[in-house]
MIZA-230038 format. One line per 3 residues: their letters; for each residue x, y, z of C-alpha. Coordinates in steps of 0.5 Angstrom, whole numbers. Last residue first. Example, Ala and Ser with C-alpha at 12.3 -4.5 7.8 and 13.67 -1.06 7.14 Angstrom:
<rs>
SA	27:-2:14 ~ 25:-9:16
</rs>
This chain:
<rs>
XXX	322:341:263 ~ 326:335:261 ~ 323:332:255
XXX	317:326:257 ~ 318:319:255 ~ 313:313:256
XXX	313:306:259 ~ 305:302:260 ~ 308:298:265
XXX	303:291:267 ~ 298:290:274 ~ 296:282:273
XXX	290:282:276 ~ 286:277:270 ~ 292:272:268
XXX	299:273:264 ~ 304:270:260 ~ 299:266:256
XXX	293:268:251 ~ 293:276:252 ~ 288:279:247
XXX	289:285:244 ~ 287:292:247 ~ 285:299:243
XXX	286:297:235 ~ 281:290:237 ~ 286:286:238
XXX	286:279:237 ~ 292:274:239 ~ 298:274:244
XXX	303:270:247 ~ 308:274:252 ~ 314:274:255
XXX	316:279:261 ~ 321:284:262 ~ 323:287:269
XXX	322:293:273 ~ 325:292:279 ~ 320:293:286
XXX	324:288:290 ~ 318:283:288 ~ 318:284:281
XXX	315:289:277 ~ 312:289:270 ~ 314:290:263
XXX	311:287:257 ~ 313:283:252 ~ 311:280:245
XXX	316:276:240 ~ 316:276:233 ~ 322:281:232
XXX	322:284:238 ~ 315:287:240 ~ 313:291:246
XXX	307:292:249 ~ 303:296:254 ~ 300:300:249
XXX	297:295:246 ~ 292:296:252 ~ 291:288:256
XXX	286:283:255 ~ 284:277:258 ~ 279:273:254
XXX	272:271:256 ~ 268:273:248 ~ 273:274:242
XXX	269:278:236 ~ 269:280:229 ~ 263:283:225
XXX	259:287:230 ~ 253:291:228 ~ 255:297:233
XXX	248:301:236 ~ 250:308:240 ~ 244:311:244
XXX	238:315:244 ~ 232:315:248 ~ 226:319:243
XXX	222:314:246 ~ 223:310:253 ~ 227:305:255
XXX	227:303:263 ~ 222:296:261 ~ 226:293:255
XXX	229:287:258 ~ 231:282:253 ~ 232:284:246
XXX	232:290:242 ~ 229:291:235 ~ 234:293:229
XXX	232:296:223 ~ 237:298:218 ~ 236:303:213
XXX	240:302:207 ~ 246:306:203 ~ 247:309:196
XXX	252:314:195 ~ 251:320:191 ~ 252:325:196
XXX	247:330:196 ~ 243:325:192 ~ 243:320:197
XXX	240:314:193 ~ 236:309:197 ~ 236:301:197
XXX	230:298:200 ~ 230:297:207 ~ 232:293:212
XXX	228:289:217 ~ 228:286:224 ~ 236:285:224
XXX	237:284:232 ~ 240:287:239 ~ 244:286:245
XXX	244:292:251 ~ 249:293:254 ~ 249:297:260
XXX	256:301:264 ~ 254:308:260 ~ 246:307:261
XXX	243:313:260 ~ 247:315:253 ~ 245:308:252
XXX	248:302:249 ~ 247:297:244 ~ 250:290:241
XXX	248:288:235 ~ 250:280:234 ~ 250:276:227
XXX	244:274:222 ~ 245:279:218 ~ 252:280:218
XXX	255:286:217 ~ 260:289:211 ~ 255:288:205
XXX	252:294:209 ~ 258:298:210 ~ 260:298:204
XXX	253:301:201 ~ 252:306:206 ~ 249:305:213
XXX	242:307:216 ~ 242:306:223 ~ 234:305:227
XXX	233:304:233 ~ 226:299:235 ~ 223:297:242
XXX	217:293:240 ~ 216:289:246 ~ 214:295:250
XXX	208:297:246 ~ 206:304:248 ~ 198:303:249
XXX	192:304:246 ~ 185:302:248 ~ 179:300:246
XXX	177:299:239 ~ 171:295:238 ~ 172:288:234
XXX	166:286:236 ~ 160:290:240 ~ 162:296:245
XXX	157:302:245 ~ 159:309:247 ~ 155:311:254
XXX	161:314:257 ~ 167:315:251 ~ 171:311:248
XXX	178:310:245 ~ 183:312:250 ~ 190:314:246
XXX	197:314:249 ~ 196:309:255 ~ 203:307:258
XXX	204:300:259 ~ 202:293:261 ~ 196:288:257
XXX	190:285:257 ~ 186:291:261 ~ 179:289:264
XXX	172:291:261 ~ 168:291:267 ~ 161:288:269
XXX	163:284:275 ~ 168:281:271 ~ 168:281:262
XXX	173:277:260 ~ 172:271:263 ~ 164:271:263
XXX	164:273:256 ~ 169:267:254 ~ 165:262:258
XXX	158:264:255 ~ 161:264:248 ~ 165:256:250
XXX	158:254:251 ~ 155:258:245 ~ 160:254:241
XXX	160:248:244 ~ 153:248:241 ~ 154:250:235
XXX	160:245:234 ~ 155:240:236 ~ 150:241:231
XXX	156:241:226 ~ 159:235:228 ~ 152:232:228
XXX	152:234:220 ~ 159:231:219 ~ 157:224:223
XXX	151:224:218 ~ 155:225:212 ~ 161:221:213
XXX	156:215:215 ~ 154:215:208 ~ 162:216:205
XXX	163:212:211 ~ 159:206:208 ~ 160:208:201
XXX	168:206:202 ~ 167:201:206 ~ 162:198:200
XXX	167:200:195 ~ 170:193:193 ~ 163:189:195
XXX	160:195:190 ~ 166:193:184 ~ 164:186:184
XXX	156:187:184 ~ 157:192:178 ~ 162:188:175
XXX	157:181:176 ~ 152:186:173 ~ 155:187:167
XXX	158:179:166 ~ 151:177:167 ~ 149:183:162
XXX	154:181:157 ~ 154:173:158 ~ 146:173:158
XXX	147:177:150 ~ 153:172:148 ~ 148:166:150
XXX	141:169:147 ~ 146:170:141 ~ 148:163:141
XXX	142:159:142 ~ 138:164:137 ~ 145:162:131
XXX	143:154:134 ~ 135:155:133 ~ 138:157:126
XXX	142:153:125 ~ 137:147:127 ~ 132:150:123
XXX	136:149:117 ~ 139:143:118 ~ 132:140:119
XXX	131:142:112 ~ 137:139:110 ~ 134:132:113
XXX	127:134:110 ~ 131:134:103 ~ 135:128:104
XXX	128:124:106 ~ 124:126:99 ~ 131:123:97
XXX	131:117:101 ~ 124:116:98 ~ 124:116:92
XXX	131:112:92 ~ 127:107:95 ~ 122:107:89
XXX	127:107:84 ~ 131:101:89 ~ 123:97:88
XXX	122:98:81 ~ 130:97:79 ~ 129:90:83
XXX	122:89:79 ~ 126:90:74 ~ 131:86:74
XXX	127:80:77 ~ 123:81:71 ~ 129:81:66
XXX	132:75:70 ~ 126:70:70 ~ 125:72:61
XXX	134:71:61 ~ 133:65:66 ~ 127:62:61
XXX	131:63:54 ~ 136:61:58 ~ 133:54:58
XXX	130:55:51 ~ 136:55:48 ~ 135:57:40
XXX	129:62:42 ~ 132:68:42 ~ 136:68:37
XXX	133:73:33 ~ 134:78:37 ~ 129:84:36
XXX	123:80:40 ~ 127:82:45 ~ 128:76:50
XXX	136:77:51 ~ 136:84:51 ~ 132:85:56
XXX	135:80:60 ~ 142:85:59 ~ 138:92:59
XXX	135:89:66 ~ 142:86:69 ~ 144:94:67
XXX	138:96:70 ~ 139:92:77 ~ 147:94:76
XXX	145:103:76 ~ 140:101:81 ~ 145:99:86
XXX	149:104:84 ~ 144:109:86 ~ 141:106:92
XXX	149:106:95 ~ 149:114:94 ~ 143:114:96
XXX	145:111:103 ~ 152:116:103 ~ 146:122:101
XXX	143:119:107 ~ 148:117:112 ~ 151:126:111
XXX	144:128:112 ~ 143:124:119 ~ 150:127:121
XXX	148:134:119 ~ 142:132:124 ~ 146:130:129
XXX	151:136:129 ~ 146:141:127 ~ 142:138:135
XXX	149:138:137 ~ 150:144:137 ~ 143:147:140
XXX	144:143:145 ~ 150:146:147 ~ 147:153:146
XXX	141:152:151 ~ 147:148:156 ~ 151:154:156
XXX	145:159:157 ~ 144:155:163 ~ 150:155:165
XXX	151:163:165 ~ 146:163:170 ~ 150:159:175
XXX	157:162:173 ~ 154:169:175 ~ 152:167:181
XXX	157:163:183 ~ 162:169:182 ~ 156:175:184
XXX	157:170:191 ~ 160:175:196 ~ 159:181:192
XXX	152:181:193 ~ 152:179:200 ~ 157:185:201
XXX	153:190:198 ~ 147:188:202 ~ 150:188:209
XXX	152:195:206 ~ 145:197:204 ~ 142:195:211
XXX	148:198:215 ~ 146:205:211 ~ 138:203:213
XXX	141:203:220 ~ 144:209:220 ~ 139:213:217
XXX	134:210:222 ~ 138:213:228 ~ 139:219:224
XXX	133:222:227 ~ 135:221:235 ~ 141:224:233
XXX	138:230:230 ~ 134:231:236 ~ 140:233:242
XXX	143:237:237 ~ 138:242:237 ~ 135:242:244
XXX	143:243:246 ~ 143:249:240 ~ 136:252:244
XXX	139:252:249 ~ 146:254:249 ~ 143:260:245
XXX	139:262:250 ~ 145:263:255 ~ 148:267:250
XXX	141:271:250 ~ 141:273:257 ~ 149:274:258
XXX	148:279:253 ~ 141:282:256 ~ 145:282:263
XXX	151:286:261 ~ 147:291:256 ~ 142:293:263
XXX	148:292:269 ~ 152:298:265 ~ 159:297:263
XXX	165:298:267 ~ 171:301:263 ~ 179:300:262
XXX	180:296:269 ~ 187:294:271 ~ 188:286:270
XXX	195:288:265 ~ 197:293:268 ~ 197:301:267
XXX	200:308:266 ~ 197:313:265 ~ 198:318:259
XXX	192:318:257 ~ 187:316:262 ~ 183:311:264
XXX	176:309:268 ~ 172:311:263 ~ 165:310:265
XXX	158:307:263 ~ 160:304:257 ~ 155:300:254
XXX	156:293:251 ~ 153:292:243 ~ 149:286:241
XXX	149:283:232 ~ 144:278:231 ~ 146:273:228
XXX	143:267:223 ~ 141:261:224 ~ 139:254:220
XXX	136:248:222 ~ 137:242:218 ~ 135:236:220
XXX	137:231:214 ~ 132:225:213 ~ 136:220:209
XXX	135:218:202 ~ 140:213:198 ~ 140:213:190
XXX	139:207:186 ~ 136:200:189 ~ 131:197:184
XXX	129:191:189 ~ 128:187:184 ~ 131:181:187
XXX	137:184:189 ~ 142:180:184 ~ 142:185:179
XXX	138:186:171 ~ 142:189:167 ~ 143:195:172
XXX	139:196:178 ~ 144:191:180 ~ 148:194:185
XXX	145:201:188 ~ 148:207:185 ~ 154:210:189
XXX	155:218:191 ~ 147:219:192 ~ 148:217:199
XXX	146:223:203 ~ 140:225:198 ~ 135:231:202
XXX	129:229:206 ~ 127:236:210 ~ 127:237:218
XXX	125:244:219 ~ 129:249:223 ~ 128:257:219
XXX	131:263:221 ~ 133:261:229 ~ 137:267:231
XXX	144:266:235 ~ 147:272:238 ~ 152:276:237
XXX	157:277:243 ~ 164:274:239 ~ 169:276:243
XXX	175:281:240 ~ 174:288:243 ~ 181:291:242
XXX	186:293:245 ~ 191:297:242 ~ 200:296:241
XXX	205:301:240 ~ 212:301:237 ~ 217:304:242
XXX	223:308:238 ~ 230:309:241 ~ 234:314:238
XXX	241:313:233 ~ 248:313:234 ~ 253:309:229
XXX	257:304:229 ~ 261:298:225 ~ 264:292:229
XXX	271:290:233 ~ 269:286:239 ~ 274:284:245
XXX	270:281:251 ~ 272:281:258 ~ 278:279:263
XXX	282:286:264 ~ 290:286:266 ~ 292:291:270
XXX	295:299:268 ~ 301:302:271 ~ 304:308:268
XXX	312:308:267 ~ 315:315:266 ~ 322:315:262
XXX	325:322:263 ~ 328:324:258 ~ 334:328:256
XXX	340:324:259 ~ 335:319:264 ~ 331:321:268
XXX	326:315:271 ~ 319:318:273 ~ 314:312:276
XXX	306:313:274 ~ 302:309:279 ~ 294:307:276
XXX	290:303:278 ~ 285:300:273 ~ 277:301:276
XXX	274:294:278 ~ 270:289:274 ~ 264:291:274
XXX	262:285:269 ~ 258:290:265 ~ 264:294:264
XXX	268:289:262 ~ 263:286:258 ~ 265:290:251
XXX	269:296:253 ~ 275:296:246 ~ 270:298:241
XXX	274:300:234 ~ 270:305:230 ~ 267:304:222
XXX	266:311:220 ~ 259:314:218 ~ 256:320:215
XX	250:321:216 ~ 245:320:210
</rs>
């Protein structure tokens, strides 16, 4: 690694400014043993900068031409118009449970899709002379090669085609997908419809079952009833048969041939014998009844039955409609939601295949263009300035896509290369100013940037670690060549547009600054002065004096 020092840079822009040589007058005063000797120097207007140098070469990277342009031309493989799902994403409403599209089926929408399919074919240019040589150098427009008449004409031919057949192309696919665009509205319209009304539907429908289930109930109410009024009823018989038999024992008891006494009043004797007989007649006829309210109790139960049943038949026919109506007013619901959704997912896909045909149609167009303004009058011209250092081809080599051409210094990427110790290294700003100047350009200077630094590197010979710092040069590059060298400072402190004076010419007096100048009479008279930054050569005055200002620089010399 080369040794480096920080330096002190006084020059800046005072040079590259023009400003004028200093003029220098030297006046001798003797005085005892000395002599006091006054030198002249002027007040500077520029820039002050303080930074870490170091010497090193220009690089100029290079740059090579190469045939970009797409010349393949297209092969039809296989064009055939097939049917292929472009609706698939979405069943149709109502295939489910029954649905509202009054069985229609629905499912899964089939376009006709065209699909024509190409492949390419790989063409090449022939070199029929080389018009550059290494070392030349050329500008952009500049002719490289001119090609043979035959390979242009055969490529532009075949381009040519490829716009017609893709235009014939395009122009059928959209007179097939008309149908599929309508028939996508259609099922649109459809779902919209459907979900529009699914609410009423759904309660409609849903009634029907309701009502079923209704009847059904009151059907087991009404009979429960009637069961409820018969056992009430026989209960009632029941108690009248307990009295008339109780009104029968009492009378026939009264007429028993048991009871002796039984003829003692002949009167009652007559109402016992009529009450015995109306007794039992009565308990006969409530017997019989009661016969036949039981007989009537037991149909009744048995109509209970059947009526639960029919209501348990209701009931289930009722939940089972509700989950399928509610199934397909889900569906229909959920199908009104997306309809817009669906619609451009199916117009998504036609407008995607015409986008492609069309795509492959401007592309062909746009391939014809682009080989017509690259290649002219059967040249291949040059796409950049420069100095040539390698030409690629040969007359009668071929040129297809992607071929190398040409090679050229690339004067955008003019680059000098500082390796700086580690101190150093964490001393600069990475982002800040680098300031460059050559060996051929004494009074220019040039302004620079970090572009890369390197990885940390061990110098064993030194046991330091330093830092390869790549700076590219900005601005206008064109009088720089390789192997140039020049001196490259990474600043770190600068004051730019500042009068400025030699420190040497000043003089300090506790916290004052002076410097010594010439009145109108020619005496050397002592003038106060403010100063600032210095960069260890020159300081910046910042009041007492202007640009012009000839100030004495005083020393003293022995006598001779």
């Amino acid at each position: 690694m080369k040794n480096k020092e920080k330096i002190l840079i006084g020059v800046g822009a005072a040079a590259v400014a023009g400003i004028a040589v200093i003029s220098i007058g030297i006046v001798v005063r003797r005085s005892g043993k000395q002599d006091v000797v006054y030198r002249e120097t002027t007040v500077e207007y520029g820039n002050l900068t303080v930074g870490i140098s170091d010497d090193s070469s220009v690089e100029i990277g290079t740059l090579e031409q190469t045939f970009d342009l797409d010349i393949r031309a297209l092969v039809d493989s296989d064009s055939t118009s097939s049917s292929q799902s472009a609706g698939g994403a979405f069943p149709m409403a109502g295939q489910m449970g029954g649905g509202n599209n009054g069985g229609n089926g629905g499912g899964m929408m089939s376009f006709g899709s065209f699909n024509s399919a190409y492949s390419s074919q790989d063409q090449s240019l022939e070199v029929a002379s080389v018009e550059i040589a290494i070392g030349q150098e050329i500008k952009e427009g500049d002719v490289l090669y001119k090609l043979t008449q035959e390979s242009v004409d055969e490529i532009r031919d075949a381009l040519s085609e490829d716009i017609n057949d893709t235009k014939a192309d395009y122009d059928a696919l959209q007179v097939e997908q008309q149908a599929s665009r309508t028939q996508a509205q259609q099922k649109y319209d459809t779902y919209v419809t459907n979900g529009k009304y699914a609410q009423l539907i759904y309660e409609n429908d849903l009634s029907d079952y309701q009502k079923k289930l209704d009847d059904a109930i009151e059907e087991v109410n009404d009979k429960q009833d009637e069961y409820n009024e018969k056992m009430l009823e026989i209960s009632e018989v029941q108690e009248e048969l307990a009295e008339a038999r109780k009104y029968l024992k009492e009378a026939q008891g009264a007429v028993s041939e048991n009871y002796a006494g039984r003829y003692d009043n002949a009167y009652y004797y007559t109402v016992y014998l009529n009450t015995r007989d109306t007794a039992q007649k009565l308990a006969e006829e409530l017997e019989e009844k009661l016969d036949n309210l039981n007989d009537e109790a037991q149909q009744t139960a048995l109509d209970i039955q059947t009526a639960v049943r029919t209501m348990n038949q209701a009931q289930f026919d009722y939940e089972k409609a509700q989950l399928e109506l509610k199934q397909t007013y889900d569906i229909d619901a959920y199908y009104f939601d997306v309809a817009s959704e669906w619609y451009s997912i199916q117009t998504a896909s036609l407008d995607y295949e015409l986008s492609q045909a069309k795509g492959s149609y401007d592309s062909a167009v746009e391939k014809l263009d682009e080989f017509d303004n690259y290649v002219q009058n059967n040249c291949v011209l040059s796409e950049y300035s420069g100095v040539i250092t390698d030409v690629i081809l040969s007359e009668g080599d071929t040129i297809s896509g992607g071929s190398s051409l040409v090679v050229l210094y690339d004067q955008t990427a003019v680059t000098m290369d500082v390796s700086l110790g580690e101190d150093d290294y964490n001393a600069i700003d990475k982002e800040g100013a680098v300031n460059i100047t050559y060996t051929a350009y004494p009074d220019l200077v040039y302004s620079g940037i970090i572009s890369e630094v390197s990885d940390a590197e061990y110098d064993s010979s030194t046991s330091s670690v330093y830092y390869t710092v790549t700076v590219t040069v900005q601005g206008d590059v064109s009088g720089l060549y390789e192997g140039m060298t020049g001196n490259v400072t990474f600043v770190t402190n600068e004051t730019k547009a500042v009068c400025y004076v030699s420190n040497r010419a000043i003089s300090r007096e506790g916290t004052h600054s002076y410097v010594k100048m010439r009145d109108e009479s020619g005496k050397v008279i002592k003038k106060e002065v403010t100063t600032g930054f210095s960069d260890g050569v020159n300081v910046e005055i910042i009041e007492g004096l202007s640009e012009g200002d000839v100030v004495l620089i005083e020393s003293k010399v022995g006598e001779a």
